[in-house]
VMD Tcl script that draws the C-alpha trace (Angstrom):
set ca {
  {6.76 -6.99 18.30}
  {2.76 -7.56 18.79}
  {2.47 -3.49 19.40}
  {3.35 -2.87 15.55}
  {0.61 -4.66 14.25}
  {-1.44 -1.60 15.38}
  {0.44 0.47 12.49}
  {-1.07 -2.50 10.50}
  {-4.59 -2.11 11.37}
  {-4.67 1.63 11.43}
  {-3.62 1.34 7.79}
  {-5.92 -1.34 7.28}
  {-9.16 0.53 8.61}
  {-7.95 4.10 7.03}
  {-7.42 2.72 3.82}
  {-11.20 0.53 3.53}
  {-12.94 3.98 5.45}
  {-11.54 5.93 2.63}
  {-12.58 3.69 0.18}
  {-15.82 3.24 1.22}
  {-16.57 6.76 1.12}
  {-15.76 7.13 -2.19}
  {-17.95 4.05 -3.35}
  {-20.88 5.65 -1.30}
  {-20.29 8.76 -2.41}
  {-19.40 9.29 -6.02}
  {-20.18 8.15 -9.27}
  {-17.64 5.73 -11.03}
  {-15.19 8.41 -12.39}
  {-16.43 11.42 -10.93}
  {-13.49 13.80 -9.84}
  {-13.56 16.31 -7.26}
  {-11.35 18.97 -7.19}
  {-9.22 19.65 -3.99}
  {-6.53 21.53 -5.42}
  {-6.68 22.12 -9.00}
  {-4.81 20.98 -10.87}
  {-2.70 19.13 -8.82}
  {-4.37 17.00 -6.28}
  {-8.27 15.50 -6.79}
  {-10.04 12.34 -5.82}
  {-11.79 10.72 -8.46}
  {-13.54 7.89 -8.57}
  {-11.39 4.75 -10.06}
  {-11.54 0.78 -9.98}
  {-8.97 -1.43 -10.84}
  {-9.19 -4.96 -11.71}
  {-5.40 -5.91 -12.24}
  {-2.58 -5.18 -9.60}
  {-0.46 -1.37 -9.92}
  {-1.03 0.40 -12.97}
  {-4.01 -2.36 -14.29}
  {-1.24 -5.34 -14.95}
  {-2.45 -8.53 -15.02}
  {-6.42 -7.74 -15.40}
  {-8.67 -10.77 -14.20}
  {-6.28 -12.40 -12.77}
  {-7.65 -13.12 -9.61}
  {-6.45 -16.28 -8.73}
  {-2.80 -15.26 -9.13}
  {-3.59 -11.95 -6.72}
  {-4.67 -14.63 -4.32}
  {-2.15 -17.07 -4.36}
  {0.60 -13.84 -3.95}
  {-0.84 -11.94 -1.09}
  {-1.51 -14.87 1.41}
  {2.52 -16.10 0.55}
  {2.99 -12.30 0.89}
  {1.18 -11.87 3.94}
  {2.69 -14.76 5.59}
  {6.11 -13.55 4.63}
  {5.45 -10.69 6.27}
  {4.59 -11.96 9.77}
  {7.33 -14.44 9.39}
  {9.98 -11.74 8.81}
  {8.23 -9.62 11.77}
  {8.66 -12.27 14.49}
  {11.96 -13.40 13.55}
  {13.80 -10.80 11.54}
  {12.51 -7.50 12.45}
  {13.52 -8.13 16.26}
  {15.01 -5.26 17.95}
  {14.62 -3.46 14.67}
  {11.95 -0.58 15.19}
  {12.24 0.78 11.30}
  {12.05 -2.78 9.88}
  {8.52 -3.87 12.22}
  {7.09 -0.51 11.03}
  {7.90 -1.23 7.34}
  {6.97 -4.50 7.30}
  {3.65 -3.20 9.33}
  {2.80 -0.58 6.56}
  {3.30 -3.35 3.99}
  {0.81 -5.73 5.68}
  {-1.94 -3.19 5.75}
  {-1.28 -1.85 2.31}
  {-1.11 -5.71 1.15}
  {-4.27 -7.01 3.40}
  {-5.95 -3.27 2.40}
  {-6.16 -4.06 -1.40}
  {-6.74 -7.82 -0.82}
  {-10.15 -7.06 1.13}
  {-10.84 -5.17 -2.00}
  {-10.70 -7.93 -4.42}
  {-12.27 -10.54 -2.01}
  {-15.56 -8.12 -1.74}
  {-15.48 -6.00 -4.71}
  {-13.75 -7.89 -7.19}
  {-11.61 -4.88 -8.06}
  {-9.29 -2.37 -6.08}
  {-11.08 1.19 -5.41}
  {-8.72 3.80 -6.64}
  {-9.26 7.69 -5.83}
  {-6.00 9.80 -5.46}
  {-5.50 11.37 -8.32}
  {-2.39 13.83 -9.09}
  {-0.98 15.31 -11.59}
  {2.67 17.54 -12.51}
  {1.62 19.92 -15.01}
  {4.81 21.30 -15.11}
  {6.24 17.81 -16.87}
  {2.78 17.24 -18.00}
  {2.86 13.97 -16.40}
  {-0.36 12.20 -14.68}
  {0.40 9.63 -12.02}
  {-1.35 6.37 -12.08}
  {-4.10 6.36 -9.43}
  {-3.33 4.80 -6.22}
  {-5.07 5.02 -2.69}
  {-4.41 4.69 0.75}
  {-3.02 0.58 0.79}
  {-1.11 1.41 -2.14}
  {0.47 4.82 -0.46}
  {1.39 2.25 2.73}
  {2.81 -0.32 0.43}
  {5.21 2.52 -1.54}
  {6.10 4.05 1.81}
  {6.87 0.61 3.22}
  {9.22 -0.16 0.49}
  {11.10 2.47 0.76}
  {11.31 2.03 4.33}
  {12.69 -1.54 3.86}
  {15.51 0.17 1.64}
  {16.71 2.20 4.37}
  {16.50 -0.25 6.76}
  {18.55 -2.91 4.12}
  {21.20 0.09 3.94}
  {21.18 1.35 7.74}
  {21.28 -2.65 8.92}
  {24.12 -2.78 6.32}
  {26.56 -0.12 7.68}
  {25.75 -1.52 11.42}
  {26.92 -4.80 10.00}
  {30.27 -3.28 8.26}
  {31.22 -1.32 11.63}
  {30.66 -4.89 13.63}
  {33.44 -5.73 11.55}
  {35.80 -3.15 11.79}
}
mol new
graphics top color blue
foreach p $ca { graphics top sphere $p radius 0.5 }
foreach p [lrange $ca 0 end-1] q [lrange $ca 1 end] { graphics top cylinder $p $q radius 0.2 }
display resetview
């Protein structure tokens, strides 16, 4: 169970490396081009939690993420045994959690830089990065696993 916590710092360190690049290298809001129109990075801060909610509120992002965190490592060393899918989920959603916390313990505010956009439904996603992309991912995960785990259960049954 202690190997998966690498998935959590490899998440952890890719997501603040990105990051910092962007803060060293680009203004606040410039946006470079990778594949036009679709994909860019541009420059973006974010002082609430997903999609700017709950601006300023600081405290509240505190209090959440250390009860989240310690969830997490709870549910790892008891639940997640002999459950590959469910350590890596829960993994991905520690770094995308501790990822985005480091951000608002240093910076005050999340760093933000993958920008895309469906010009076909004219529709421009909110602006997420790397802890955010681990924390989607890892949600989904946890669905499959809920449904797979599930199914096991139902045939146990039978």
């Amino acid at each position: 169970m202690y190997k998966y916590y690498g998935i959590a710092i490899v998440a952890v360190i890719l997501d603040q490396w990105t990051k910092w690049l962007v803060v060293k290298n680009m203004e606040l809001s410039e946006r470079i081009s990778v594949w036009d129109p679709w994909f860019g990075i541009l420059s973006h801060r974010n002082r609430g939690a997903a999609w700017g909610m709950l601006e300023g509120q600081m405290w509240l992002f505190t209090i959440v993420t250390v009860a989240v965190i310690i969830a997490i490592i709870y549910f790892n060393h008891t639940e997640a045994k002999g459950k590959p899918l469910f350590h890596i989920s829960l993994m991905l959603l520690l770094g995308g959690a501790v990822g985005n916390f480091i951000d608002r313990l240093f910076r005050g505010e999340v760093v933000d830089f993958v920008d895309v956009y469906i010009p076909v439904v004219n529709y421009h996603f909110p602006i997420f990065n790397i802890a955010d992309a681990a924390l989607t991912i890892a949600v989904v995960m946890l669905f499959i696993t809920i449904i797979l785990e599930e199914k096991k259960d139902k045939k146990k049954v039978k």
